[in-house]
N, CA, C and O of each residue as an XYZ file, in Angstrom:
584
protein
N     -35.817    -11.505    -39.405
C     -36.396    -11.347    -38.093
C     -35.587    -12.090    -37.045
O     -35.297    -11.541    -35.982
N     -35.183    -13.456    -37.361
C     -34.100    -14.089    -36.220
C     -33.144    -13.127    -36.389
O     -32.674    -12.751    -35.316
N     -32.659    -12.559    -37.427
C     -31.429    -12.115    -36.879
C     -31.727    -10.859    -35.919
O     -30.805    -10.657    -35.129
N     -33.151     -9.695    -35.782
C     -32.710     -8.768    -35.451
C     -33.231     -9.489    -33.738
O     -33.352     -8.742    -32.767
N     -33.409    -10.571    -33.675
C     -33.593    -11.288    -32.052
C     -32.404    -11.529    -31.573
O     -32.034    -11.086    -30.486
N     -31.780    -12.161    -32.235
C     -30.384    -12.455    -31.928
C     -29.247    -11.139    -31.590
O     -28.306    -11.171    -30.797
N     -29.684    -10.006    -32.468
C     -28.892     -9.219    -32.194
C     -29.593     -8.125    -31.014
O     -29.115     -7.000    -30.865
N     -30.398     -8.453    -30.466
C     -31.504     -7.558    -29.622
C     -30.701     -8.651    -27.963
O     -30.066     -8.329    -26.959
N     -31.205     -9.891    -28.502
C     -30.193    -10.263    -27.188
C     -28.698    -10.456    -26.927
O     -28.062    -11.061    -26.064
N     -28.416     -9.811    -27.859
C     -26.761     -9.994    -27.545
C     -26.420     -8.480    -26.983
O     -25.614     -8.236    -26.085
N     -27.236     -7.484    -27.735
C     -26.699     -6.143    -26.954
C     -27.428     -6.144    -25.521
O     -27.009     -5.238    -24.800
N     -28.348     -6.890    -24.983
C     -28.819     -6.971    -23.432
C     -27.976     -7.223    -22.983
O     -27.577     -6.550    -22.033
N     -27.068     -8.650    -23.572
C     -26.002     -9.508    -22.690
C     -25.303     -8.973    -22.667
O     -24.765     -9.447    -21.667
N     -24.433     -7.906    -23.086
C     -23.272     -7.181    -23.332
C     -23.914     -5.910    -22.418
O     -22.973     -5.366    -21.839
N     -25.026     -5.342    -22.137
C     -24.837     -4.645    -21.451
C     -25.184     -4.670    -20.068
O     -24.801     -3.787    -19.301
N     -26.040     -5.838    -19.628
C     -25.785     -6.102    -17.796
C     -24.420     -6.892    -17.923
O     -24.198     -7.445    -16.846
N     -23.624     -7.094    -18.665
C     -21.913     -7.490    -18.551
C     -21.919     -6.157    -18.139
O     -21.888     -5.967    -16.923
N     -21.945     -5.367    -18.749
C     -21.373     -4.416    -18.069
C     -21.211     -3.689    -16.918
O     -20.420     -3.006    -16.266
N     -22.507     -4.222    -16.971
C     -23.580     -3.452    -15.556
C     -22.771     -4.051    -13.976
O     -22.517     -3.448    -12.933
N     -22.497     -5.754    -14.479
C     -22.120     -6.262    -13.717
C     -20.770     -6.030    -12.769
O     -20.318     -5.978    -11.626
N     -20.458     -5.919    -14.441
C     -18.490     -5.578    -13.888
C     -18.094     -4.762    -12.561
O     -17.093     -4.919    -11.862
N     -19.507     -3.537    -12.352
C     -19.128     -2.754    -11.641
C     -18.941     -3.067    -10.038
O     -19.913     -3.643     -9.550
N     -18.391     -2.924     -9.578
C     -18.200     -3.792     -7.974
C     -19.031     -2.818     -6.869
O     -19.054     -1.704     -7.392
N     -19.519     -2.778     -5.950
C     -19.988     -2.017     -4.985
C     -19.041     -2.414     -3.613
O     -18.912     -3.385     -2.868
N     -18.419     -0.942     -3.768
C     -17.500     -1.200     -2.296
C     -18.152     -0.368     -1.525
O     -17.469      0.281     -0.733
N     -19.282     -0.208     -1.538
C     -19.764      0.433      0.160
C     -19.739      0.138      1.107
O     -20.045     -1.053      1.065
N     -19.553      0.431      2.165
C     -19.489      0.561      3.420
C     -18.166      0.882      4.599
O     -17.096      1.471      4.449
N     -18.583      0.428      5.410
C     -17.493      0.727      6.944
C     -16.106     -0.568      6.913
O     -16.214     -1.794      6.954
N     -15.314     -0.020      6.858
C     -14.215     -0.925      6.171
C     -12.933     -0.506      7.203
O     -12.225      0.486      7.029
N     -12.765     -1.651      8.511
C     -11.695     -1.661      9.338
C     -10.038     -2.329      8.532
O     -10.441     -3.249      7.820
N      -8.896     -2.267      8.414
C      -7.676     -3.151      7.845
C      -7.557     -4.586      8.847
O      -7.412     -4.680     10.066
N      -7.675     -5.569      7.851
C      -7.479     -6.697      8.466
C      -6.169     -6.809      8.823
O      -5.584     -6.823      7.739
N      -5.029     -6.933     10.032
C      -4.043     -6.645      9.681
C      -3.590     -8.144      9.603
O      -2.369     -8.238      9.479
N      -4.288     -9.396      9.647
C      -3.876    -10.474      9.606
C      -3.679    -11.075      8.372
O      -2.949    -12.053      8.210
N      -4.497    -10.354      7.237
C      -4.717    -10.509      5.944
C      -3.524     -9.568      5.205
O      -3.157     -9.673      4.035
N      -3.088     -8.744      6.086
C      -2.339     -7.642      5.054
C      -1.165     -8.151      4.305
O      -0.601     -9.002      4.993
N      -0.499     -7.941      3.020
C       0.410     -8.662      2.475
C       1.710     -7.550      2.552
O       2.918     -7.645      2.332
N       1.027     -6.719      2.879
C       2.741     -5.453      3.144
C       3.513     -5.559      4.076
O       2.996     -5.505      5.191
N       4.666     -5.702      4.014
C       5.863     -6.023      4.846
C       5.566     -4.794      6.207
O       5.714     -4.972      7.416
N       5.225     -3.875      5.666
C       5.734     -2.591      6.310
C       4.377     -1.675      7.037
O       3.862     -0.868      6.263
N       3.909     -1.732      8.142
C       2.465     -1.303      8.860
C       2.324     -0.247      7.707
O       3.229      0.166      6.982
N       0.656      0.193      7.686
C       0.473      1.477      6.852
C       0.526      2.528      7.725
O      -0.007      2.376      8.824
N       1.061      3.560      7.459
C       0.701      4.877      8.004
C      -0.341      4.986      9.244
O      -1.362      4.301      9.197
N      -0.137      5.698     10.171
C      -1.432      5.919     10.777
C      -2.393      6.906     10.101
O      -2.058      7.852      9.388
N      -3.518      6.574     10.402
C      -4.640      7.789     10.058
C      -4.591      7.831      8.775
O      -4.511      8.908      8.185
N      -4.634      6.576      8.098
C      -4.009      6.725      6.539
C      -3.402      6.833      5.349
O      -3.725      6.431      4.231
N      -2.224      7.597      5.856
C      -1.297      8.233      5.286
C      -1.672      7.993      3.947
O      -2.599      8.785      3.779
N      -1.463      7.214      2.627
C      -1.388      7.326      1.181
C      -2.486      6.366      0.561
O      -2.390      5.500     -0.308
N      -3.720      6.884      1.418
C      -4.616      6.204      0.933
C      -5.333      4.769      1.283
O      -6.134      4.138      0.594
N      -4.567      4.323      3.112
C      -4.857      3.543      3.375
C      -4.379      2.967      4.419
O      -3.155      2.857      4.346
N      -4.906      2.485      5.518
C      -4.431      1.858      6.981
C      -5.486      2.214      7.885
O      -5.721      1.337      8.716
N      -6.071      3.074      7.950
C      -7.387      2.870      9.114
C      -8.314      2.838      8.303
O      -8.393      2.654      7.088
N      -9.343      3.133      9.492
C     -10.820      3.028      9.280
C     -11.138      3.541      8.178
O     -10.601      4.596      7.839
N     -12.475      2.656      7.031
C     -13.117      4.318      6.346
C     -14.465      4.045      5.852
O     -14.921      2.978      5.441
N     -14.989      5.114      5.954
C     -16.766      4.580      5.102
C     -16.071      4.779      4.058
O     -15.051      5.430      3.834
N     -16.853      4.034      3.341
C     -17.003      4.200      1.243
C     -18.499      4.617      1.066
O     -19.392      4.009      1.656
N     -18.721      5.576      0.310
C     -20.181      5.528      0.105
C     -20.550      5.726     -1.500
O     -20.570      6.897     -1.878
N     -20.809      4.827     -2.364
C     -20.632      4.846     -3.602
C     -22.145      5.099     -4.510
O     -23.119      4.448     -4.131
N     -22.255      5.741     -5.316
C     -23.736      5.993     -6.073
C     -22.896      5.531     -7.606
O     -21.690      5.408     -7.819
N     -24.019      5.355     -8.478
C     -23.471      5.316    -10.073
C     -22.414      6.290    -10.551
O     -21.437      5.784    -11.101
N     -22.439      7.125    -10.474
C     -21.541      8.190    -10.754
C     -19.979      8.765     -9.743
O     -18.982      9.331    -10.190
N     -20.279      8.354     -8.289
C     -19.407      8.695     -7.513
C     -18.761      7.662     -6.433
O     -19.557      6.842     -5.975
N     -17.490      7.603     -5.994
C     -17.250      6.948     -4.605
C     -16.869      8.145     -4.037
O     -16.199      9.083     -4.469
N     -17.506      7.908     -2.829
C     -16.666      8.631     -1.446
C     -16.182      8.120     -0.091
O     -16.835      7.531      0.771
N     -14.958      8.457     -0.091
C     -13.964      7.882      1.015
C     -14.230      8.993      2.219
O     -14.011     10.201      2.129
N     -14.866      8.137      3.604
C     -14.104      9.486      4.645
C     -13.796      8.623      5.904
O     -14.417      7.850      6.634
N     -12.395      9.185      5.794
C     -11.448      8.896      7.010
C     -11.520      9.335      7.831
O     -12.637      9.851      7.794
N     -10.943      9.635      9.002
C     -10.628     10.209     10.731
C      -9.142     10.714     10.598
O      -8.602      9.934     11.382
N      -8.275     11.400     10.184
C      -6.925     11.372     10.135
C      -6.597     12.305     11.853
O      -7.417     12.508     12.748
N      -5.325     12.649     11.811
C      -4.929     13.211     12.954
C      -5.224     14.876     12.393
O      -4.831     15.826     13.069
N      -5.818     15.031     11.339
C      -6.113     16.546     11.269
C      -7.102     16.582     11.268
O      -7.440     17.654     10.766
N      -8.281     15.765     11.676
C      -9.903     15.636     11.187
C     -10.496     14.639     10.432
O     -10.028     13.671      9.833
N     -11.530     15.031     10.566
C     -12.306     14.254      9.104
C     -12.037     14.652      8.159
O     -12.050     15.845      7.856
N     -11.554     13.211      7.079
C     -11.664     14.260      5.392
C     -12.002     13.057      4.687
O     -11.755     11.879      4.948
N     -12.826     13.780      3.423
C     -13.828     12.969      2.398
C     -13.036     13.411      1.249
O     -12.468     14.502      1.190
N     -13.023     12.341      0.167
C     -12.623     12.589     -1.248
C     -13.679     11.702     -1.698
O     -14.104     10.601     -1.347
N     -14.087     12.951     -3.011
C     -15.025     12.132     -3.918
C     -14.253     11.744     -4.785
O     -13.087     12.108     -4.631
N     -14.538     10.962     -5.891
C     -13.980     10.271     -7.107
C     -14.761     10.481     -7.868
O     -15.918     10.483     -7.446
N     -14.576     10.713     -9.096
C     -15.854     10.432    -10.381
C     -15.847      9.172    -10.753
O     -14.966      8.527    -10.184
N     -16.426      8.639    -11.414
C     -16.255      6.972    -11.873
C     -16.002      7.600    -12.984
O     -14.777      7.556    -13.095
N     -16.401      8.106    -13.789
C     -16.176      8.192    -15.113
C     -15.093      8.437    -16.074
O     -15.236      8.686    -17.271
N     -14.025      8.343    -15.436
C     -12.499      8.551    -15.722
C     -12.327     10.233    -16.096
O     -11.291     10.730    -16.536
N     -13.440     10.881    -15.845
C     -12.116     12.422    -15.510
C     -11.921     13.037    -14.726
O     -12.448     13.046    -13.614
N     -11.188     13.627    -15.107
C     -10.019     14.178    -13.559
C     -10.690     15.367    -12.908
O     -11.154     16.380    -13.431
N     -10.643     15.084    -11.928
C     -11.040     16.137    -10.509
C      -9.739     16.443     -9.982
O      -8.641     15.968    -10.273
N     -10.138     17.513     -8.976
C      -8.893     17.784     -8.428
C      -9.429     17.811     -6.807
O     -10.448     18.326     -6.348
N      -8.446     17.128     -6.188
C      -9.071     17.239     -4.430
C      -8.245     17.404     -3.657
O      -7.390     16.523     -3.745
N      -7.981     18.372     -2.639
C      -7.143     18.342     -1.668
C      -7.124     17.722     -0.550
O      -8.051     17.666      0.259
N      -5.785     17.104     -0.437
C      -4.942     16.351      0.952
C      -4.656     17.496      1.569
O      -4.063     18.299      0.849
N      -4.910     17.896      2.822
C      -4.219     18.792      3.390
C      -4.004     20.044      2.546
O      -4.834     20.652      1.870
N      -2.773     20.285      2.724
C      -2.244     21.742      2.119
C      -1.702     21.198      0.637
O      -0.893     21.880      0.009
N      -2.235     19.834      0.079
C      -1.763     20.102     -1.004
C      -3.110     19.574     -2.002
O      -4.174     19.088     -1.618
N      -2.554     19.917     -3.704
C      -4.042     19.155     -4.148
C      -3.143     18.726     -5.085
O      -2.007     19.181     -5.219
N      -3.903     17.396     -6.077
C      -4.173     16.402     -6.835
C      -5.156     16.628     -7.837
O      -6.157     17.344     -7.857
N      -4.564     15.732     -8.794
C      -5.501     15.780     -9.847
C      -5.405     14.203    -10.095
O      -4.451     13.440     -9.941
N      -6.840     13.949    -10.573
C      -7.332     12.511     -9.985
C      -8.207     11.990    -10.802
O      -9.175     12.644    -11.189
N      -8.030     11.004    -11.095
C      -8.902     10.105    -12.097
C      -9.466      8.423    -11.369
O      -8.815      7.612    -10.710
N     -10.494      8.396    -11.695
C     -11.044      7.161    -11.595
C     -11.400      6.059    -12.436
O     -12.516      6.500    -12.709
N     -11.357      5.183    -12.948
C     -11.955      4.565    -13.874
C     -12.141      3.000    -13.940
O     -11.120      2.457    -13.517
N     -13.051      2.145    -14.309
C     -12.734      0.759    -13.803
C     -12.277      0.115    -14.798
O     -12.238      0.581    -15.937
N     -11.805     -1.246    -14.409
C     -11.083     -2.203    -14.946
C     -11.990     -3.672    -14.850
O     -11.840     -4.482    -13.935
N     -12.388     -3.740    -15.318
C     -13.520     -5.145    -14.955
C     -13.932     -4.662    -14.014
O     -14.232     -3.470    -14.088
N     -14.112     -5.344    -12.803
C     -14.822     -5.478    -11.322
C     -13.882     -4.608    -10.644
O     -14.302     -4.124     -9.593
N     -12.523     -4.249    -11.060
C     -11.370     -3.358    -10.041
C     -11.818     -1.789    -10.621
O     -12.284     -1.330    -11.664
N     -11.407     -1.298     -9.364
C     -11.499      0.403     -9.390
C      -9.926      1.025     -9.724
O      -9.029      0.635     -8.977
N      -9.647      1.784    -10.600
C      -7.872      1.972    -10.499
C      -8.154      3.557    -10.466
O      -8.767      4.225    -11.299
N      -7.542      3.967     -9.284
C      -7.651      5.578     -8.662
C      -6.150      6.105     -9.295
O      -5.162      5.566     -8.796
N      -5.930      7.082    -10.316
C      -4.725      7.379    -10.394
C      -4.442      9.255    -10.148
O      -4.927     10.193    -10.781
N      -3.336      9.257     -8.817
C      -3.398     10.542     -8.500
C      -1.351     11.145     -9.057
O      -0.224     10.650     -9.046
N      -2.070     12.533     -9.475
C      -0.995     12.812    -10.166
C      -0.870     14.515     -9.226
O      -1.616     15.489     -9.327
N       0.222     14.347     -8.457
C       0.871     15.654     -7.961
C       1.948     16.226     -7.985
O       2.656     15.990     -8.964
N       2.432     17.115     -7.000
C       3.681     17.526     -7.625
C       4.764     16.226     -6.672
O       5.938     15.881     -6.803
N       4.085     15.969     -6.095
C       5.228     14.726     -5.317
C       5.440     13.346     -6.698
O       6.342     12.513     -6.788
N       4.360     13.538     -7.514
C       4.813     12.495     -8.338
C       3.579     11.498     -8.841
O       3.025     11.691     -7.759
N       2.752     10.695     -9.454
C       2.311      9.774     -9.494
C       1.486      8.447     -8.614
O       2.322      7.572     -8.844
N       1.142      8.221     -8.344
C       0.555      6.760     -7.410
C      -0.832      6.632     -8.305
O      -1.422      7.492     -8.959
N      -1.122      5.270     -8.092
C      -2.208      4.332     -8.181
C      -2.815      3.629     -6.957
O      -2.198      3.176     -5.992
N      -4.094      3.621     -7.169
C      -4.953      2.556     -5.817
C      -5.018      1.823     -7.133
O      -5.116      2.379     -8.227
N      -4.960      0.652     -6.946
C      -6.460     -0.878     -7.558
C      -7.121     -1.135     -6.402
O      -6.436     -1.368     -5.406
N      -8.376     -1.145     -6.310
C      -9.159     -1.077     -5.317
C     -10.296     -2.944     -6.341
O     -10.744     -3.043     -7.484
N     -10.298     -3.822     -5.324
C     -10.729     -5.292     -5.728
C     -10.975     -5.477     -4.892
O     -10.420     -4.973     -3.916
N     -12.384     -6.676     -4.795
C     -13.104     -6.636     -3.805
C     -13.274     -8.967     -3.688
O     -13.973     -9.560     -4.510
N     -12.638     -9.591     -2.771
C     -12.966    -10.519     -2.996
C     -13.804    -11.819     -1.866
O     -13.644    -11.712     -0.650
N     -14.167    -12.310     -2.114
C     -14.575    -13.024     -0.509
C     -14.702    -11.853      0.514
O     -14.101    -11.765      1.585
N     -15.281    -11.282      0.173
C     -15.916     -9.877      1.356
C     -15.185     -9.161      1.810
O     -15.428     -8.352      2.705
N     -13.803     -9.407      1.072
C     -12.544     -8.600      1.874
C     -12.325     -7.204      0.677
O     -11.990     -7.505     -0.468
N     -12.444     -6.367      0.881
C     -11.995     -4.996     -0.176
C     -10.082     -4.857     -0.059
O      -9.767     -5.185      1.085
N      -9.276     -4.614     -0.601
C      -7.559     -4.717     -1.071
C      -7.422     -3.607     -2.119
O      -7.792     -3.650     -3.292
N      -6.726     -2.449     -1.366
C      -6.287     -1.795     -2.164
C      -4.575     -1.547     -2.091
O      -3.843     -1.100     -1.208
N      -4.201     -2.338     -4.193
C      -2.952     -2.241     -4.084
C      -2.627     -0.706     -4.789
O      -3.082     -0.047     -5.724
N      -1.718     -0.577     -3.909
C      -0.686      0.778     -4.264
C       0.350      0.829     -5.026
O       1.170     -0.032     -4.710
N       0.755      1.657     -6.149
C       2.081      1.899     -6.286
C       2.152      3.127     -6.345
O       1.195      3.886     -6.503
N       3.915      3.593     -6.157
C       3.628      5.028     -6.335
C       5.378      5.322     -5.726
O       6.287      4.494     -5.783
N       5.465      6.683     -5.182
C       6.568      7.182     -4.857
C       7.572      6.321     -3.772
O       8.781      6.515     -3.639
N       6.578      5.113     -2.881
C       6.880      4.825     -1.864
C       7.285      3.249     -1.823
O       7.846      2.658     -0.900
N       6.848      2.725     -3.083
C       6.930      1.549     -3.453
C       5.581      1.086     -3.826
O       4.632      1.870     -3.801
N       5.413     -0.461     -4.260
C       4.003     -1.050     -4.153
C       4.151     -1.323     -2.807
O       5.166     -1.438     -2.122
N       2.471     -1.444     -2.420
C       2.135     -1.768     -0.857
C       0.471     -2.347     -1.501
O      -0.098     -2.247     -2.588
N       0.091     -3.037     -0.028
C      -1.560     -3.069      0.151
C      -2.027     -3.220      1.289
O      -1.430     -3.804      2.193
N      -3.493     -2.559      1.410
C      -3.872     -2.753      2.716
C      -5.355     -4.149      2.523
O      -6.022     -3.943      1.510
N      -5.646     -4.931      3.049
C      -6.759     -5.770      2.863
C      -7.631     -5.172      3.957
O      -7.115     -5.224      5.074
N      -9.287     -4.409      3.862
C     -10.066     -4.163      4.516
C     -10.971     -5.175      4.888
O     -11.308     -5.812      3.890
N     -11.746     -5.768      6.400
C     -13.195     -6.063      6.153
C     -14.103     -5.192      6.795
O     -13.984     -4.273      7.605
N     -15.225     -5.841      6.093
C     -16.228     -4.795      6.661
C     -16.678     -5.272      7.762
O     -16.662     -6.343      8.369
N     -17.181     -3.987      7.911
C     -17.610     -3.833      9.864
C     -19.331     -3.758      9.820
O     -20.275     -4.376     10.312
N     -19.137     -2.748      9.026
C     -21.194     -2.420      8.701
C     -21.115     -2.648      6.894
O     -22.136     -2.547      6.214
C-alpha cells in the first residue's frame, strides 16, 4: 500500500512538471529595442518572424501570431503538438512544426528558401525570440504592452 502512494504521488509530480514547463506567451508584445542583442535592426513589419508589433494568443493546443505587415494583417497558427502544418507568408507556404523544449517554444519552418528556427523564451516579463536560419542567428527581445 505505501508503495502504490508513493507511486500515485510521483506520477502527480511528474505531471504538473509538465504542466508547468509550458510557458504562456500571450499577449500584445512591442520589440524592446534597448534590450535587443542583434547587431543588425529587424526587418520592418517583421520580416522573418520578428521586429514589430504582435498579439500572441495561445490556448492548450494552439499559438497565434498576428502582425500588421506592409501587406496587411496576417495570423499564423502553430500547433503545439509538434506536427506540421503548412501556412502561408505571402505568395509562399511553409511547412511548420511546433514543439516545446522545457519552458521554450522551438518553431521550425521548412521551405523552399531553406530551413529557420524561432526559440521563443520568456524571462523577467520580457518574451526573446532567437532565430537561425538562411540569414544568420539573430533575436528580437519583446515587452508587453497589454
Amino acid at each position: 500500500m505505501k508503495t502504490l502512494g508513493m507511486t500515485a504521488a510521483l506520477v502527480v509530480a511528474l505531471a504538473l512538471t509538465g504542466y508547468a514547463q509550458k510557458t504562456d506567451f500571450s499577449g500584445t508584445w512591442t520589440p524592446d529595442v534597448a534590450a535587443d542583442t542583434t547587431t543588425a535592426a529587424p526587418p520592418a513589419g517583421g520580416g522573418r518572424g520578428g521586429g514589430g508589433p504582435m498579439t500572441v494568443k495561445q490556448t492548450a493546443d494552439t499559438l497565434t501570431v498576428e502582425r500588421t505587415t506592409g501587406r496587411g494583417p496576417q495570423s499564423t497558427v502553430y500547433k503545439l503538438d509538434g506536427s506540421e502544418t503548412e501556412v502561408t507568408m505571402g505568395q509562399a507556404t511553409a511547412k511548420v512544426t511546433a514543439k516545446w523544449d522545457g519552458a521554450k517554444l522551438v518553431i521550425t519552418q521548412k521551405s523552399e528558401q531553406g530551413e529557420s528556427t524561432q526559440t521563443w523564451s520568456l524571462a523577467d516579463g520580457k518574451l526573446t525570440i532567437a532565430r537561425t536560419g538562411g540569414r544568420g542567428p539573430s533575436s528580437t527581445t519583446y515587452k508587453k504592452s497589454t
